[in-house]
N, C-alpha and C positions, 0 to 999 in steps of 0.2 A: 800235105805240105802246103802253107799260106801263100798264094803268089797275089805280088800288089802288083797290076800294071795301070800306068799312065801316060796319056797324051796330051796334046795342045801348044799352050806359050808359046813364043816367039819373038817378033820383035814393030815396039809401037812407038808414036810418038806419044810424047806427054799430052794428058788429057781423053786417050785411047781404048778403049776394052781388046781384051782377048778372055780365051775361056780355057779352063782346064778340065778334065774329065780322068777317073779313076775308076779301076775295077779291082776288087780283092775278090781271090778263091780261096776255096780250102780248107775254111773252118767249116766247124761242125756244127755252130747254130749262128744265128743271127745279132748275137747278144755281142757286140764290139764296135769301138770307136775306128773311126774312120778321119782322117785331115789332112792340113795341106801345112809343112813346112816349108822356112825359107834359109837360104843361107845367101846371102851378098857379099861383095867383095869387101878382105879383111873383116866381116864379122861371124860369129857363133850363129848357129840355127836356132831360128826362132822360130813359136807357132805362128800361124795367121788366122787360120780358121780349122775345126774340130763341128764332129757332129755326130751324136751320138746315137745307140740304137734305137730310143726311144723316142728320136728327135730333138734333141736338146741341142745347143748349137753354142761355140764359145769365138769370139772373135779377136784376136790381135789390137790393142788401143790402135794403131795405126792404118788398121784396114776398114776400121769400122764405118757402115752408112758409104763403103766404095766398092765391095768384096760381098759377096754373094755365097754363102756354099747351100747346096742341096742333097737328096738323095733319090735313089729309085731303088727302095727297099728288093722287088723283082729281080733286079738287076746285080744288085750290090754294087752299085755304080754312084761313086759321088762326082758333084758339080764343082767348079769354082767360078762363079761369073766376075772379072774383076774389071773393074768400071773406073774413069779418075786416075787414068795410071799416072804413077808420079816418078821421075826420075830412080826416086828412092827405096820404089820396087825394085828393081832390078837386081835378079838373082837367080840362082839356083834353087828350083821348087821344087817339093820333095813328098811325093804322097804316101800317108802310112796308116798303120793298122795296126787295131793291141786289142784284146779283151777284155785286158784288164783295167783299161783308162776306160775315164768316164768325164762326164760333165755335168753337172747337180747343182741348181744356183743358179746359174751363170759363172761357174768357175770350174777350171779346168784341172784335171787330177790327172797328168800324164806326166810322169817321173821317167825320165829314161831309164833311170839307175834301179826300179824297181821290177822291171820285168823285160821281157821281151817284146819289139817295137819292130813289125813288117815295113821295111820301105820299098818303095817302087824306084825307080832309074833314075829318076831326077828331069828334067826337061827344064831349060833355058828358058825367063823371062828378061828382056831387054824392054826398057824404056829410054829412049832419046830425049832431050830437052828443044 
């Protein structure tokens, strides 16, 4: 069984960093997308950042050049450094995991509707103005 767990966020003032960190267990190889969703108040969940097994990385127009994600392949642990915090973050972030998504390009192929999508608990970011 796939478990996503994640920690971090909290709460900053604009202009601020904080960091997030994830671990998935439980698949069988290493071949699977790893990211960080967000949900804010009154909107849909969106990506911010994805990173794939091969290293390939997809970023949110919105995070880009402020938002960092990494990995420690050993680990199976991704990063998220997020730098610049702007009010507009502020949300519910959401770590997840699929096999079946990838990122090729610079463009992200993660359909919810196409397969099954691991999330982890969610953890609160706050940004203050």
């Amino acid at each position: 069984q796939v478990r996503v767990e994640q920690s971090g966020g909290g709460s900053v003032q604009a202009g601020g960093s904080l960091n997030l960190s994830c671990t998935a267990s439980g698949y069988a190889y290493r071949s699977y997308c790893m990211g960080w969703f967000r949900q804010g108040p009154g909107n849909e969940r969106e990506g911010v950042a994805v990173i794939d097994s091969d290293g390939s990385i997809w970023y949110g127009d919105s995070v880009k050049g402020r938002f960092t994600i990494s990995k420690d392949n050993d680990k199976s642990t991704i990063y998220l450094a997020m730098n610049d915090l702007k009010p507009e973050d502020t949300g519910m972030y959401y770590c997840a995991a699929a096999d079946w998504a990838t990122v090729v390009t610079g463009k992200l192929y993660w359909d919810m509707k196409r397969g099954k999508t691991n999330w982890g608990q969610g953890t609160q970011v706050t940004v203050s103005s």
